[in-house]
Structure formats: C-alpha cells, structure tokens
N, C-alpha and C positions, 0 to 999 in steps of 0.2 A: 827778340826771337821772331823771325818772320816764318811764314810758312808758305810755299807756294808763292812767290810773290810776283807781281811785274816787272817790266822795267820801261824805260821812256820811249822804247826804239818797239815795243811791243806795241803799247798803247797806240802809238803811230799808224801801225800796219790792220791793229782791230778793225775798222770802220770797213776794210777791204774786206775781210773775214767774215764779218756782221755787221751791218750799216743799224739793225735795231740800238734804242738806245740801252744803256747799261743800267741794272737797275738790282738794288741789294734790299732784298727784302721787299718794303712798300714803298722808296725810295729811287727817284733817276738820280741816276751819277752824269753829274758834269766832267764828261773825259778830257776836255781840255782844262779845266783847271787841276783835276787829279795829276794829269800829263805836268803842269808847271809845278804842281808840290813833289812827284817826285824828282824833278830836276833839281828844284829849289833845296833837296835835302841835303843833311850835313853830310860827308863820307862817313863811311864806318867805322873809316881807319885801318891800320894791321892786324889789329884783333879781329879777326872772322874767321868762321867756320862755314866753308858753304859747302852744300854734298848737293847732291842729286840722289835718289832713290830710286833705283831700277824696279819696274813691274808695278807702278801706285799710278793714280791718276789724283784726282784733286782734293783728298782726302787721305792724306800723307797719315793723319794721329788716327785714321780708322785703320788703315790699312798696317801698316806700320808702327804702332806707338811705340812700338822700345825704342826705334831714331829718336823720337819728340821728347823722349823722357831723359834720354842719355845727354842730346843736344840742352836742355832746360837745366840738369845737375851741373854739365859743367860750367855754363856761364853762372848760376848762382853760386859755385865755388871759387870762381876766379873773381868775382866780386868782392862775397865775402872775404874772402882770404887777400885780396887786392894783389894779384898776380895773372898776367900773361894765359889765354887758353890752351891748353893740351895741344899738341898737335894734332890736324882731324884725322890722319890714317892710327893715330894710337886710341884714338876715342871712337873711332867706325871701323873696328877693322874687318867688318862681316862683308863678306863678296857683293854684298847686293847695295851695299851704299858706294858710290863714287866721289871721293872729293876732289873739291874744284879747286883750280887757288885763284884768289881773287885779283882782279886787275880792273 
C-alpha cells in the first residue's frame, strides 16, 4: 500500500523544482540513490489498484480516510482469501476517486 508516492521521472525533474536537499524528519535523503531503488523495484504486477483522489493534497488518510481504509480491506482480503483485487471502479465508486489503470 503506497500512499502518495513518486516516481523516477519525478525525482529527476525535483532538483529543477527545489535544488534544497531532501530531508525526512532529522534525516538527508540521498535522491540519487532513492532515484536507483525506485528503478531497481520489482513491478507490481497486474494486481494494482491505482486511484488518484480529487481535492487532497499530501495527506490523502487526513483528508480522505475512507479511500485509505477501503484501499487497505481489500488487499488484505485478496490476500487472505488468495484471490485477484476487486476491480477499482467497484471498490471507489464515489465521484471524487479517479482510477487509473496501470501501465
């Protein structure tokens, strides 16, 4: 379950953005080595669910929790149960979540 996440083409263009460095909590983040571990990741696969949520900004579970809780029940049912995710327009069908399909 990711929230909010980056991607590698993002990371790229930050520095244009903000040249300060990145830093989580008490913490500098090395953006090029983050940059190679998100590349370096396994795919996902077929199995994903990606939305966008209209009107939130980076605090999607303040703004929004019932996406974060609906998103979280069904992967642990598809788990447990060891089957395939819902489809995402049967599991968000509220106007204000967008899903995406992944590619």
């Amino acid at each position: 379950m990711f929230e909010d996440v980056s991607t590698a083409w993002e990371i790229d263009l930050w520095p244009k953005w903000d040249p300060s460095p990145w830093i989580d909590g008490d913490q500098r983040i090395d953006i090029q080595t983050t940059r190679q571990q998100v590349l370096d990741a396994a795919p996902l696969g077929d199995d994903v669910i990606h939305v966008r949520v209209e009107h939130t900004g980076h605090w999607i579970h303040r703004e929004h929790p019932e996406v974060m809780v609906e998103a979280i029940a069904v992967v642990v049912d598809a788990v447990r149960n060891d089957h395939a995710l819902q489809p995402c327009d049967e599991v968000f069908p509220q106007r204000y979540v967008t899903c995406i399909s992944p590619s």
